[in-house]
C-alpha positions as CSV (number, residue, x, y, z in Angstrom):
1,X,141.4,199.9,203.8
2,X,142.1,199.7,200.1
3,X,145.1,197.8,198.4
4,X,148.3,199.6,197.8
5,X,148.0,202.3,195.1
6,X,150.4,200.7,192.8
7,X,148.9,197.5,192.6
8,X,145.2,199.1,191.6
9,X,147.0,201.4,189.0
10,X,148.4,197.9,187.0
11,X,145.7,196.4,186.9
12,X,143.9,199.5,186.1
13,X,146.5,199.1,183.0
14,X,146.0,195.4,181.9
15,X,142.1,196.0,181.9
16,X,143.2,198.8,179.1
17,X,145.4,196.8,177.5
18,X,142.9,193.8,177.3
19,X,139.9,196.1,176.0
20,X,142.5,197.6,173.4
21,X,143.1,193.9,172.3
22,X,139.8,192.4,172.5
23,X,138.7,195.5,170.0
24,X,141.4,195.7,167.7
25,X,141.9,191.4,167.5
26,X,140.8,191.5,163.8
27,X,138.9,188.4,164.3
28,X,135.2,188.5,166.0
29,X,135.1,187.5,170.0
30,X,131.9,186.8,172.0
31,X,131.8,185.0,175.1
32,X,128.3,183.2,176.6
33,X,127.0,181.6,179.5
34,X,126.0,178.4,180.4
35,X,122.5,179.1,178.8
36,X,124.5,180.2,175.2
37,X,123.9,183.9,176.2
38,X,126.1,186.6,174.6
39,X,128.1,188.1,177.6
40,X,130.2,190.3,176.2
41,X,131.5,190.8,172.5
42,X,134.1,193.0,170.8
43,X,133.3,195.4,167.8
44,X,134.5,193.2,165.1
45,X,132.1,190.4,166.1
46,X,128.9,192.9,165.7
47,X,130.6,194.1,162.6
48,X,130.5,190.8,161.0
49,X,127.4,190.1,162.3
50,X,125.5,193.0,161.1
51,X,124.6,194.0,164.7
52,X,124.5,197.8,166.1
53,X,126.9,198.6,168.7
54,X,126.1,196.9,172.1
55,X,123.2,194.8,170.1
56,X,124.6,191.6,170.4
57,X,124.7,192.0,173.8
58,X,121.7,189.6,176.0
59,X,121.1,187.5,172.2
60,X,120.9,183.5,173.2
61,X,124.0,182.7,170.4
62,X,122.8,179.1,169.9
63,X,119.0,180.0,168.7
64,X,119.6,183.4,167.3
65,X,123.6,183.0,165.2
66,X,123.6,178.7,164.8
67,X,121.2,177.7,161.9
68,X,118.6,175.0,163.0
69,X,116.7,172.7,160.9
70,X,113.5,173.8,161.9
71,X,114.6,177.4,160.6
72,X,113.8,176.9,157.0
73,X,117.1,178.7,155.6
74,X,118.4,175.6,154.0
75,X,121.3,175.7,156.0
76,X,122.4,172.0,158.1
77,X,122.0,172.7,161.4
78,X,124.5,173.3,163.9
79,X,125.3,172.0,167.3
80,X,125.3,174.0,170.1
81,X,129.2,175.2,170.6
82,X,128.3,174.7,174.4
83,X,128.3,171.1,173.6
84,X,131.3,170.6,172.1
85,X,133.2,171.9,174.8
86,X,134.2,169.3,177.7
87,X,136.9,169.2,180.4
88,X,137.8,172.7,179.4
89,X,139.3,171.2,175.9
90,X,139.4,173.6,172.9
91,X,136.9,173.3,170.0
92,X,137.3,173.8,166.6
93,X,136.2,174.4,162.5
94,X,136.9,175.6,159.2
95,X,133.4,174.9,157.5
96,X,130.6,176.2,160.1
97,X,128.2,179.1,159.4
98,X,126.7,181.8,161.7
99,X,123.5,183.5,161.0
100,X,123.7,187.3,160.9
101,X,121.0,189.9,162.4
102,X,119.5,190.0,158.8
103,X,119.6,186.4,158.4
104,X,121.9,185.6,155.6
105,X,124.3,182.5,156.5
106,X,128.5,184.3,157.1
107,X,131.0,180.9,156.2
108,X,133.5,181.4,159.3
109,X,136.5,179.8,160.8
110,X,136.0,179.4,164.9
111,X,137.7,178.0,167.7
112,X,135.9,178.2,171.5
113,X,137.5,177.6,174.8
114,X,135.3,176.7,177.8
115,X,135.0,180.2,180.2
116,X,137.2,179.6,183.6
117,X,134.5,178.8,186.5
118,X,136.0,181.6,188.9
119,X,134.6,184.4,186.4
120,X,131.3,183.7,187.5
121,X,129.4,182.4,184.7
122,X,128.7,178.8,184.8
123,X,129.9,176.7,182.0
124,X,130.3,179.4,179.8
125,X,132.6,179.7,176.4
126,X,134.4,182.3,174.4
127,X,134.3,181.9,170.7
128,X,136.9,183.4,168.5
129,X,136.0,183.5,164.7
130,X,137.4,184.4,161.6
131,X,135.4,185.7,157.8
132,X,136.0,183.0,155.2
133,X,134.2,184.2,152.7
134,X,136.4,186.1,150.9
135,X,138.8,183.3,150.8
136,X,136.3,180.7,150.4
137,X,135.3,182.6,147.1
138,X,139.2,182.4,146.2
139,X,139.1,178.9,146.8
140,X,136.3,178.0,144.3
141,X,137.6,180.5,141.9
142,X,141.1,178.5,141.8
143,X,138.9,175.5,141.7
144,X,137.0,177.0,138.7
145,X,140.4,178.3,137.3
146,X,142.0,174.8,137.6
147,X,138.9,173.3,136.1
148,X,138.9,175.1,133.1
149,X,142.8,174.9,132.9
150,X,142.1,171.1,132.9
151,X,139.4,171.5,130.4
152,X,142.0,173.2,128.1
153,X,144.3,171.0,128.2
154,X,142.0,167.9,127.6
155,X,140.9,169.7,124.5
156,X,144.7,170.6,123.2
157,X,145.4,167.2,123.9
158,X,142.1,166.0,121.9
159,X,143.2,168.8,119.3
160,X,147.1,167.1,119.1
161,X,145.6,163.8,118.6
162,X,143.2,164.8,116.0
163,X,145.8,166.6,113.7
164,X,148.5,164.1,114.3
165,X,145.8,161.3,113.4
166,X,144.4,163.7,110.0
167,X,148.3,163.5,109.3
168,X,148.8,159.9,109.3
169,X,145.7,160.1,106.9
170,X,147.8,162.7,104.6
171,X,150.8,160.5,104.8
172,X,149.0,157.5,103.8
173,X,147.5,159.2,100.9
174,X,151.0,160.7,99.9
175,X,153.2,157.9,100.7
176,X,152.3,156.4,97.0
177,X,151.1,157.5,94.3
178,X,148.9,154.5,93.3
179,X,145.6,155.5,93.9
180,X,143.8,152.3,94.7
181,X,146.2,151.4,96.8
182,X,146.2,154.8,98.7
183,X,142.6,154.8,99.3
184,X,142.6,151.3,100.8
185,X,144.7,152.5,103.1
186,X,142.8,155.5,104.5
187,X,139.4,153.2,104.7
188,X,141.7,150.9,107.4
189,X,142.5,154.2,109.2
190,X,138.8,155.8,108.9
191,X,138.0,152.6,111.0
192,X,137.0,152.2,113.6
193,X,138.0,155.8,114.3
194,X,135.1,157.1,112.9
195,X,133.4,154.8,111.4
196,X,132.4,150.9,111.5
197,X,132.4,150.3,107.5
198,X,134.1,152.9,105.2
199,X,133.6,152.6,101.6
200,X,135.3,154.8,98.5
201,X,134.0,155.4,94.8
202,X,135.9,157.0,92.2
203,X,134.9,158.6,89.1
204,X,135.6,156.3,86.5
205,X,134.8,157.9,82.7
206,X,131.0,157.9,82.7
207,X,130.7,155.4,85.5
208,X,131.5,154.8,89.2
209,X,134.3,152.5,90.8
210,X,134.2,151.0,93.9
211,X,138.0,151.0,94.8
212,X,138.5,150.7,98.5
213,X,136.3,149.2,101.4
214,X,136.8,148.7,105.4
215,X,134.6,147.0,108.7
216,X,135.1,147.0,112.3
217,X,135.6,142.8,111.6
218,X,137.9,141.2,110.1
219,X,136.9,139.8,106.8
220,X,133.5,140.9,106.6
221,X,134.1,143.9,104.1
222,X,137.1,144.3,101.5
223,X,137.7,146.4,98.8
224,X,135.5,144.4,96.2
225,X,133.3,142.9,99.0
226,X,131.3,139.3,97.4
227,X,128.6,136.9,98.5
228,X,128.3,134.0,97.2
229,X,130.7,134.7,94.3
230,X,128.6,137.8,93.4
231,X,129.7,141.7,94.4
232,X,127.4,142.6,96.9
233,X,124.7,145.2,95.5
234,X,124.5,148.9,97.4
235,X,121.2,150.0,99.5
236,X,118.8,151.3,97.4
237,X,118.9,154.6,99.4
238,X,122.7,154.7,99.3
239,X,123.0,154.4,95.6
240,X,120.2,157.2,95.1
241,X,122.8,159.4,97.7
242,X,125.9,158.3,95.4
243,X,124.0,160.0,92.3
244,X,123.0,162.8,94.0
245,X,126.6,163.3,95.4
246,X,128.1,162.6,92.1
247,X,126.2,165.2,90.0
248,X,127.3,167.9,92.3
249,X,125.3,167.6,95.4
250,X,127.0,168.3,98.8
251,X,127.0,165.8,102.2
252,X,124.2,163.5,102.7
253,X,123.0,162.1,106.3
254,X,120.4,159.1,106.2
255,X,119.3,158.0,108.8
256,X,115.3,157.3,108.7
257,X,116.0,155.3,105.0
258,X,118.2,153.1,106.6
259,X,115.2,151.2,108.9
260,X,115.1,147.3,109.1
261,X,113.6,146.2,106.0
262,X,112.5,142.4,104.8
263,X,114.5,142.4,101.9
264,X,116.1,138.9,101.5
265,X,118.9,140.3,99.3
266,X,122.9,140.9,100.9
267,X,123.7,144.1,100.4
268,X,126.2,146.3,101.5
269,X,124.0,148.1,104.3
270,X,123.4,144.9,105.6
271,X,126.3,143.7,105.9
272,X,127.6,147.0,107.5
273,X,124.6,146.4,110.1
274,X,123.9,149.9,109.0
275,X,121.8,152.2,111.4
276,X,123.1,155.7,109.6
277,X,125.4,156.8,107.2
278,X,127.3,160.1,106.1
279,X,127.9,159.7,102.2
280,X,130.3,162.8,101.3
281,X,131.8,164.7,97.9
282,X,135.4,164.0,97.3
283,X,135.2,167.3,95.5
284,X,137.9,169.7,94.9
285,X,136.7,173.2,93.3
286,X,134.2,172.0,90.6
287,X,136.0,168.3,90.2
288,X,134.3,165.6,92.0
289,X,136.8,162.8,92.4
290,X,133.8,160.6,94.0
291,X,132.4,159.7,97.5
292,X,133.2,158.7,100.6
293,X,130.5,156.8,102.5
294,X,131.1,156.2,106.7
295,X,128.3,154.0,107.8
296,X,127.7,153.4,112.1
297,X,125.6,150.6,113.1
298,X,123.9,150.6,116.6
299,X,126.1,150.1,118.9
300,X,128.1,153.1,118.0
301,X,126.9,156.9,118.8
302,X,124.6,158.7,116.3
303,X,127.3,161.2,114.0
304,X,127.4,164.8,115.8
305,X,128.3,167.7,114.5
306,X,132.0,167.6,115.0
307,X,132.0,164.0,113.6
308,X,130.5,165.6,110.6
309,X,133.0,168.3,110.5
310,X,136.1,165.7,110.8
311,X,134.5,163.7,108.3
312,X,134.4,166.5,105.5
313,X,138.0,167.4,106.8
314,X,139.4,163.7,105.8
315,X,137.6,163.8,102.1
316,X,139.4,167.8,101.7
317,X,142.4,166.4,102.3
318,X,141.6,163.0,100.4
319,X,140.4,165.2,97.6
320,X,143.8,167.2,97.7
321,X,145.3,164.1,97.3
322,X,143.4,162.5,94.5
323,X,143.6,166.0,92.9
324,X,147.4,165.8,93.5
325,X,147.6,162.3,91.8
326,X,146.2,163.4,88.7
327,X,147.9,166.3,88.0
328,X,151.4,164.2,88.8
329,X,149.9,161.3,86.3
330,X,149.1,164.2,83.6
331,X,152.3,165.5,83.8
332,X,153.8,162.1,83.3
333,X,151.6,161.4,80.5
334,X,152.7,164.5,78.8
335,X,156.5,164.2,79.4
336,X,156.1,160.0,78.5
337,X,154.5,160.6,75.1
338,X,157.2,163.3,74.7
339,X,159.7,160.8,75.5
340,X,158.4,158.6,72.9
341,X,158.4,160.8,70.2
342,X,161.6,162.1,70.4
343,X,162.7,158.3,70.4
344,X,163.8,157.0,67.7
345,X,162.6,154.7,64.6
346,X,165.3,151.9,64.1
347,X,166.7,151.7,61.1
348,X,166.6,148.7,58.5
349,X,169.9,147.1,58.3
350,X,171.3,144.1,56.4
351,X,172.3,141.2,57.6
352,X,171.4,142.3,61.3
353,X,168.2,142.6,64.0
354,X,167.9,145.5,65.8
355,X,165.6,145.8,69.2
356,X,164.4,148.6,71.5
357,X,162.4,149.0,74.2
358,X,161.4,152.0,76.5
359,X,159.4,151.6,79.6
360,X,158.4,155.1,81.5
361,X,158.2,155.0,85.6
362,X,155.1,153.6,86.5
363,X,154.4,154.6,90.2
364,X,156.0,157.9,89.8
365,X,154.9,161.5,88.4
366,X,158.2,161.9,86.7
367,X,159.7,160.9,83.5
368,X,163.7,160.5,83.3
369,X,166.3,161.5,80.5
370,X,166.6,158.1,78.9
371,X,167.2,157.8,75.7
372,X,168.8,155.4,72.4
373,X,169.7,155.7,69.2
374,X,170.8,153.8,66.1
375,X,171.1,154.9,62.6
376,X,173.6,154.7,59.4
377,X,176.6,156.4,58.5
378,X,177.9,157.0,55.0
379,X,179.7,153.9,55.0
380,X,177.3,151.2,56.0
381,X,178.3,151.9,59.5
382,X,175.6,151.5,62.3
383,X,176.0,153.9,65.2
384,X,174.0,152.8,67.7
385,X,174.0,155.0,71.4
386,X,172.1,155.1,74.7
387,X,172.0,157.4,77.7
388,X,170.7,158.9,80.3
389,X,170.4,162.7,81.2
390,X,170.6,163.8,84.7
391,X,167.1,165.0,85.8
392,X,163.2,163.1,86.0
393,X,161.1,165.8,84.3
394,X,160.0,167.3,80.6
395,X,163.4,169.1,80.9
396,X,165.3,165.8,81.3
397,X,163.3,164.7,77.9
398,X,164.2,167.8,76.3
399,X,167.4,168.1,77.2
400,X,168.1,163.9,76.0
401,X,166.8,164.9,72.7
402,X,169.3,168.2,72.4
403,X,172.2,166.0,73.6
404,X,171.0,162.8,71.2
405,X,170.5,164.8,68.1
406,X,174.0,167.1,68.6
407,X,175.4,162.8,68.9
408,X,173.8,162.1,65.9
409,X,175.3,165.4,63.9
410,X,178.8,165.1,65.4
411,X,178.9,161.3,64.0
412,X,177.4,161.8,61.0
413,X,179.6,165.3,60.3
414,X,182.9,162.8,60.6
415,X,182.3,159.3,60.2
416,X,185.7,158.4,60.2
417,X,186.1,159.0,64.1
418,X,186.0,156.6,66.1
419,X,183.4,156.6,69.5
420,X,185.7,157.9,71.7
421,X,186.6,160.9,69.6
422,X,183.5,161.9,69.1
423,X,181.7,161.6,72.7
424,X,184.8,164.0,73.5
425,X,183.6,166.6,70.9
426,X,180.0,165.9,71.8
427,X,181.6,167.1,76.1
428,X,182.7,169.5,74.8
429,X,179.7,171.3,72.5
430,X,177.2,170.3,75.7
431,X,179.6,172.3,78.1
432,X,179.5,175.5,75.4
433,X,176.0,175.0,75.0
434,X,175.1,173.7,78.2
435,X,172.7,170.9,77.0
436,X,172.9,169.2,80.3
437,X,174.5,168.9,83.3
438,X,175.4,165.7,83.6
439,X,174.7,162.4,81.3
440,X,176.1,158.7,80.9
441,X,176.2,157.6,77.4
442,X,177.6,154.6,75.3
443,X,178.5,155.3,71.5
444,X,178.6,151.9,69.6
445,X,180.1,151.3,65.3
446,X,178.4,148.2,64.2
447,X,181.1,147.3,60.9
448,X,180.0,144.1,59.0
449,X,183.0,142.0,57.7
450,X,183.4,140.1,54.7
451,X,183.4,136.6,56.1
452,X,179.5,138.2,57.3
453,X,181.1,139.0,60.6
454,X,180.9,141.8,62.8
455,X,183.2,144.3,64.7
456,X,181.9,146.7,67.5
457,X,183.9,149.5,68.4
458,X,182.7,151.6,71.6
459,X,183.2,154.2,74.6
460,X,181.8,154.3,77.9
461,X,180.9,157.8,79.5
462,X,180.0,156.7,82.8
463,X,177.4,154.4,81.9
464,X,176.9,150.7,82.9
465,X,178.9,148.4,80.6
466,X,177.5,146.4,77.0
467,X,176.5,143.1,77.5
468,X,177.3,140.7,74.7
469,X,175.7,137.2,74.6
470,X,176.4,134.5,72.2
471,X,174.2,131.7,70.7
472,X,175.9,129.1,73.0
473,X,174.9,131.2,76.6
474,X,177.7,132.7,77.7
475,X,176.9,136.2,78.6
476,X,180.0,138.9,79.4
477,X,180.2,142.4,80.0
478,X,182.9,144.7,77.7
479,X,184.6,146.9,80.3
480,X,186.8,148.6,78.0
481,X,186.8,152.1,77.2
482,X,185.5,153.6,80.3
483,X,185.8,157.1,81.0
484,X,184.3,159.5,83.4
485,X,180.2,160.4,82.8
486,X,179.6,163.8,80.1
487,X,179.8,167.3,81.9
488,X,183.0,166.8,84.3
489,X,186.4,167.2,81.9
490,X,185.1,168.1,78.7
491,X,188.5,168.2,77.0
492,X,189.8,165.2,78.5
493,X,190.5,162.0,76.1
494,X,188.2,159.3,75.4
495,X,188.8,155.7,74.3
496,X,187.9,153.5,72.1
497,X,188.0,149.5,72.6
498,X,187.0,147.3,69.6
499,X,185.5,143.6,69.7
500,X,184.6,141.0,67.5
501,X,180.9,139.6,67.3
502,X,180.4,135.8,67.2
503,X,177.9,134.5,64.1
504,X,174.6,134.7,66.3
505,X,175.5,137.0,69.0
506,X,173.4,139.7,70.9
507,X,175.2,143.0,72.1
508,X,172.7,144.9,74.7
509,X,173.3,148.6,75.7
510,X,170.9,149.2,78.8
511,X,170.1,152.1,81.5
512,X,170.6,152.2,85.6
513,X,167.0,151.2,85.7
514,X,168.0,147.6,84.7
515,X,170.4,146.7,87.2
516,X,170.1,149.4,90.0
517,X,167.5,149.9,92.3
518,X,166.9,151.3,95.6
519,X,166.6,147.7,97.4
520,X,169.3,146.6,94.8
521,X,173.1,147.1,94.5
522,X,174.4,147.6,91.0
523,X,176.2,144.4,91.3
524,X,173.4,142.0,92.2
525,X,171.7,143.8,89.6
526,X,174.6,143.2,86.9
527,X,174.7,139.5,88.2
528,X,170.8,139.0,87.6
529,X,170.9,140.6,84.4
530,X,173.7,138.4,82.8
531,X,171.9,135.3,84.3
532,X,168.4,136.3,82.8
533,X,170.1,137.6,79.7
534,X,171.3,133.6,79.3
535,X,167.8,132.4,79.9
536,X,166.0,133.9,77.3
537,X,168.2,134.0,74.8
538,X,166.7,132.0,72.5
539,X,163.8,134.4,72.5
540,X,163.1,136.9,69.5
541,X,164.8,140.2,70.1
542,X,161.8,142.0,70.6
543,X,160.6,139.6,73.3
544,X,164.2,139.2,74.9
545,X,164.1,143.3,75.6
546,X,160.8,143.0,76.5
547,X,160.9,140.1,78.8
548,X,164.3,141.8,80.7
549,X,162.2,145.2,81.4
550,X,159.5,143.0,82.9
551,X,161.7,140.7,85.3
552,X,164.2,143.4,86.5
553,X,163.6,146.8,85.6
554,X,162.8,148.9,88.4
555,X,159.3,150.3,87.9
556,X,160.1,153.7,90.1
557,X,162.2,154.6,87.5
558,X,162.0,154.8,83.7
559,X,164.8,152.4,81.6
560,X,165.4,151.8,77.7
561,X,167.4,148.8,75.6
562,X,168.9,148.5,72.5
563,X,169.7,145.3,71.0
564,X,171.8,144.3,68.1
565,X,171.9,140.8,67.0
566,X,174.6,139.5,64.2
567,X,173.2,136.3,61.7
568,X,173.8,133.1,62.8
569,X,175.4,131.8,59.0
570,X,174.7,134.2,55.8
571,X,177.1,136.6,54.9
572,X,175.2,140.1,55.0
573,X,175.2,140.9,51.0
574,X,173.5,137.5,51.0
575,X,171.1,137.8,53.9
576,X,167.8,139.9,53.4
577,X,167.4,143.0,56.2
578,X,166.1,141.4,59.1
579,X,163.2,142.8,60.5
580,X,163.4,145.7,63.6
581,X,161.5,146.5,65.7
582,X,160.8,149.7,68.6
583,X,158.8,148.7,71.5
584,X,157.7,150.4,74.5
């Protein structure tokens, strides 16, 4: 008698709903028998397979889809998934590989559960598995992606360093403008960075200079490297490179010149342990500074192309530099001798010793508005003036010699006036005629008594105060008449202080230079002056001016003096004109 008709018509229905399942799963599903045999399968499985419909059907899985070593495809073999199944557990893995019906190797994803024992089939299995493939193929094209990401940044960060090293090589040849001192630098920074000895010539007239010099050691290479007292001689091959270099050829490599030789002579190659050297122009356009030579010896790497690239990188820039330097020196040059001749020859006066001295910056393309001045009025008078004009370039000198002469032709237009009266007339034109924007200045009368005396009369525009000191070494400032600097309150009136000389005395107008200093306040500088001033006072005038630029002037900056220096006894009808004197 058969079962009750609603019981055969549900599972009638979960049979359906199973098949619909086991098709539409999106995931391959074949079950086999205890002897690995394919059972039963759903379309997706013979999909990914390659199989025809109902083909996979009767194919022993573990010889036919499980790669074997004995196969020859390459592929590691494969345990049976028969025997990883025990106890009924569940079995699993993300990195195994079928074989399909044409024999090419599908990466899958599978998990296999042991059959149940009532369905018939001995220790059978169903395997469930999953097409990696595709995302296997993401996977390494991530991994590529990252990799190259990675490789990117390594190089940016390679790139960083490189241009933040080349400008630590531009600041070092721009942080001062003494070229020897400049290049010395760079050679320490060439090494060991790219080089174990680094060695730089200059152009010198007709000739070569060695000026800078650098090895991996300490102390075995300077700038003027020496053996036994002597400078050590360069490679022959080297020095042949130099000439070539020098007369306009471009980057030289040696490498097969440089071999061992027996030579019993030091030279620089051997000292360098030289294996291979790159000897390249400092050239800029057609001027060819000199040569930078970058030796390795064998321990280090053979130079590669990129070396070679980095290396004519550092002597563009170097050359820039060098090139930079000389234009800055030429322009000093120019606006110095300017200076100079718009100074002015000290007059002869009796009965008194007149002194100058100018000294231009000397580590700095620029040239300031310092200036002096001394000559004779219609009454025997000496004016004598010194100043400085806002600015450190050939305008500064140009506009110190408009603002010195227009001094000159207000005091000699109306001698009777005293200093202060005329440095306010002398405001006054440079505002209308804009000579300047700003100056200090000192206006000093020199008036010889009868008793063969002295009398100084003066005004102070903002300038550092006269020094007087006497025979018996005592050294004062005169702070009287100050006013504010020229170019603020034209109008506004200026005044006059007047002093006596003593027989013997020395009255010294300075600029900033003297006493003022960036790692010096104008006090300490004051304070040294007047003690140094005492020191040498029983030098010649010349010298004493001379010897004060040398001990405190600030060489950054250019500075002038102007000394006056009263007779020690004669009365100045009776005295013959000492002799003056203009130094610089």
């Amino acid at each position: 008698m058969d079962g009750p008709p609603g019981k055969d018509a549900a599972a009638i229905a979960d049979e359906a709903l199973m098949s619909a399942l086991f098709d539409a799963v999106g995931a391959g599903v074949y079950a086999v028998d205890g002897e690995g045999m394919v059972i039963a399968c759903n379309p997706w499985a013979e999909r990914l397979l390659g199989y025809a419909p109902g083909t996979l059907i009767g194919v022993n899985a573990h010889r036919t889809l499980h790669p074997l070593q004995r196969g020859g495809n390459g592929l590691p073999a494969q345990r049976s998934i028969l025997s990883d199944i025990a106890l009924g557990n569940l079995a699993s893995g993300d990195r195994a590989v079928l074989l399909r019906a044409d024999g090419t190797a599908l990466p899958v994803w599978w998990t296999a559960a042991a059959l149940p024992a009532a369905m018939g089939h001995g220790e059978g299995a169903v395997v469930v598995f999953h097409d990696v493939s595709a995302q296997r193929e993401r996977e390494e094209r991530r991994a590529g992606h990252h990799a190259h990401s990675e490789t990117l940044r390594e190089q940016a960060e390679y790139d960083l360093a490189e241009t933040a090293w080349l400008g630590e090589l531009t600041l070092a040849m721009t942080s001062t403008l003494d070229t020897d001192e400049a290049l010395q630098r760079l050679a320490r920074q060439l090494v060991p960075r790219l080089a174990d000895t680094a060695l730089i010539d200059l152009v010198d007239g007709p000739a070569r200079r060695r000026v800078a010099g650098a090895h991996h050691a300490v102390d075995v290479l300077s700038p003027g490297p020496l053996a036994d007292g002597k400078l050590l001689s360069d490679y022959p091959a080297h020095r042949a490179a130099l000439e070539r270099v020098l007369e306009g050829g471009q980057t030289e490599h040696l490498t097969a010149a440089l071999a061992p030789t027996a030579r019993a002579e030091a030279d620089l190659f051997k000292v360098g342990e030289a294996r291979e050297a790159l000897v390249v122009p400092l050239r800029l356009r057609a001027t060819t500074f000199g040569v930078l030579t970058l030796i390795r010896a064998p321990a280090s790497p053979p130079f590669s192309k990129s070396d070679r690239a980095l290396v004519e990188e550092v002597a563009r820039r170097t050359s820039l530099g060098l090139d930079n330097t000389s234009q800055h020196a030429a322009q000093a040059d120019i606006a110095a001798t300017m200076q100079r001749a718009l100074l002015t020859d000290l007059p002869a006066v009796p009965g008194l010793e007149l002194a100058a001295h100018y000294q231009p910056a000397q580590r700095a393309a620029e040239v300031g508005g310092d200036w002096y001045d001394a000559f004779l009025l219609d009454d025997g008078d000496l004016a004598m003036a010194i100043g400085d004009v806002t600015g450190h370039d050939i305008q500064a000198a140009t506009r110190m010699s408009e603002l010195r002469n227009m001094l000159r032709a207000l005091a000699v237009d109306r001698p009777e006036e005293r200093p202060g009266q005329i440095l306010r007339r002398l405001d006054i034109a440079q505002d209308r005629l804009t000579l300047a924007d700003s100056a200090t200045a000192i206006l000093t009368r020199l008036h010889p008594s009868a008793d063969g005396t002295w009398e100084a009369s003066f005004s102070v525009a903002g300038h550092p105060p006269p020094l007087l000191l006497t025979a018996d070494g005592t050294a004062a400032y005169l702070t009287g008449a100050r006013a504010m600097l020229l170019g603020v309150h034209p109008t506004a009136e200026r005044p006059t202080t007047r002093t006596r000389l003593p027989r013997g005395a020395t009255l010294l107008l300075y600029t900033d230079a003297l006493v003022e200093s960036r790692t010096q306040s104008l006090d300490t500088g004051m304070t040294r002056l007047r003690q140094q001033a005492v020191t040498y006072r029983h030098l010649p005038l010349p010298q004493l001016c001379t010897q004060l630029a040398h001990d405190l002037g600030d060489t950054r900056d250019d500075l002038t003096l102007i000394a006056a220096r009263t007779p020690t006894g004669l009365a100045p009808a009776d005295r013959p004109g000492a002799p003056t004197t203009k130094s610089s």
